[in-house]
GUTORLUM-599015 format. One record per residue (C-alpha): x, y negated, z negated; residue number from 1. Coordinates in steps of 0.001 Angstrom, whole numbers, plus 524288, in hexadecimal, padded with zeros to 5 digits. Layout:
N
     c1     c2     c3  resi
      X      Y      Z   NUM
...
REM end
This chain:
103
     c1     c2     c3  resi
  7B538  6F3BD  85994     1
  7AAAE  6FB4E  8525B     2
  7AB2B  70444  85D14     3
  7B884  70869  85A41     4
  7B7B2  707AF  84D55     5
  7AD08  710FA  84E97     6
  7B5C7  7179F  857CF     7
  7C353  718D5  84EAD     8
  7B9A6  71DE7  844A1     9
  7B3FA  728B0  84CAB    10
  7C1F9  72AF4  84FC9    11
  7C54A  72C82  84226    12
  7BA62  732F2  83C87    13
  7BD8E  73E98  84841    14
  7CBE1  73EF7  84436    15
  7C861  740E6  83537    16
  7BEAF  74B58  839DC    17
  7C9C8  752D2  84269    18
  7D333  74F3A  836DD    19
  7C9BC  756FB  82DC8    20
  7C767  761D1  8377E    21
  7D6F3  7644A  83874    22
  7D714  762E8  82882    23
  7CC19  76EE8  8281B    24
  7D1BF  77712  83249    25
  7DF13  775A2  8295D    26
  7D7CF  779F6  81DB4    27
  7D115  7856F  825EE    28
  7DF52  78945  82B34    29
  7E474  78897  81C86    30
  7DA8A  79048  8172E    31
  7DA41  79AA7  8216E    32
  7E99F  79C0F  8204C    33
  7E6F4  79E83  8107F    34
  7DBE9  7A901  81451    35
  7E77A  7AF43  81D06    36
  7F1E5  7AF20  81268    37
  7E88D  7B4DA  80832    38
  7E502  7BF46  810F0    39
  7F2EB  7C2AA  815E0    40
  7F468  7C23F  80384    41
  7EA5B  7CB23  8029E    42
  7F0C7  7D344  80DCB    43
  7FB7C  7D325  80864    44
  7F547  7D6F2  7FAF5    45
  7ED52  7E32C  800B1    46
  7FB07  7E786  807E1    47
  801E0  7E756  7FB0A    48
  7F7DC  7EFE2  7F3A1    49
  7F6FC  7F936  7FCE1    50
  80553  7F9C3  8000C    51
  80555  7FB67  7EF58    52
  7FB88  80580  7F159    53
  8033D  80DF4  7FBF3    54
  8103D  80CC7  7F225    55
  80773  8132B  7E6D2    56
  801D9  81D37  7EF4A    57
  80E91  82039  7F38B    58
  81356  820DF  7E697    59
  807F3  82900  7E2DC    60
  80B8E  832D2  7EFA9    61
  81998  832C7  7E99B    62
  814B2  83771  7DBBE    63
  80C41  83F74  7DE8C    64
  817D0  8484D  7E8A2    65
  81F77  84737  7DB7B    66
  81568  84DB8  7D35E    67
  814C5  85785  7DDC9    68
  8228F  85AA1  7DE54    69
  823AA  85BD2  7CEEB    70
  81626  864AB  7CF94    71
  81DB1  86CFF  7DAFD    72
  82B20  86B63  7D4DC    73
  829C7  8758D  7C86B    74
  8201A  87DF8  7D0BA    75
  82B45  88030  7DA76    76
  83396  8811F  7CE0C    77
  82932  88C0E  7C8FA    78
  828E7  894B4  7D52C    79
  8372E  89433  7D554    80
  83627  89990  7C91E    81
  82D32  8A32A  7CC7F    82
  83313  8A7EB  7D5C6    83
  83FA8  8A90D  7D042    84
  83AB4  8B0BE  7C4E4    85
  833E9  8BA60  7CF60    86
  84092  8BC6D  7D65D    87
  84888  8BEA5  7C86A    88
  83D7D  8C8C0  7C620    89
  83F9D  8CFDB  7D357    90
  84DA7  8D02E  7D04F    91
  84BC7  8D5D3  7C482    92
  84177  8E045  7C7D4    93
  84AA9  8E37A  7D08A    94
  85733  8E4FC  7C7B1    95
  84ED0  8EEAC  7C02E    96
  84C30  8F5B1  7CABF    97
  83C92  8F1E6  7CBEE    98
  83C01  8EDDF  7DC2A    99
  833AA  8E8F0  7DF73   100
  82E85  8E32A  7D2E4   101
  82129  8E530  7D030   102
  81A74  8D8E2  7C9BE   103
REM end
């Protein structure tokens, strides 16, 4: 009888160590999943600033070929003029009988 009492202890003293052993190997799969998700957040996280970043460069990019067009918008505007003024001058060098004209 002592013998397997001795026995049915052993028996349970293994099962509460494999019981334990499953418990920690639980905990170790629960924390490693958390470890994953807050990696995949911080992922995430570094994805989303430098998505953010891209959409302000690109914004920046967009400004800056505004800026260019207004800078070469009246200097288009200005040789236009110029050269319209040069042409009217011609013409009228030439009405007064001064062809070619002399500058």
């Amino acid at each position: 009888a002592r013998a397997q009492a001795a026995r049915a202890q052993a028996a349970r003293a293994q099962a509460a160590r494999v019981q334990a052993a499953q418990a920690q190997a639980v905990t170790a799969q629960v924390v490693q999943a958390r470890v994953v998700q807050a990696r995949a957040v911080q992922a995430r996280a570094v994805q989303a600033r430098a998505v953010q970043a891209q959409a302000a460069q690109a914004r920046a990019v967009q400004a800056q070929a505004v800026q260019a067009r207004a800078v070469r918008g009246p200097a288009v505007t200005a040789e236009a003029v110029q050269a319209g003024t040069a042409g009217a001058g011609a013409v009228t060098a030439a009405g007064q009988g001064n062809w070619p004209p002399s500058d």
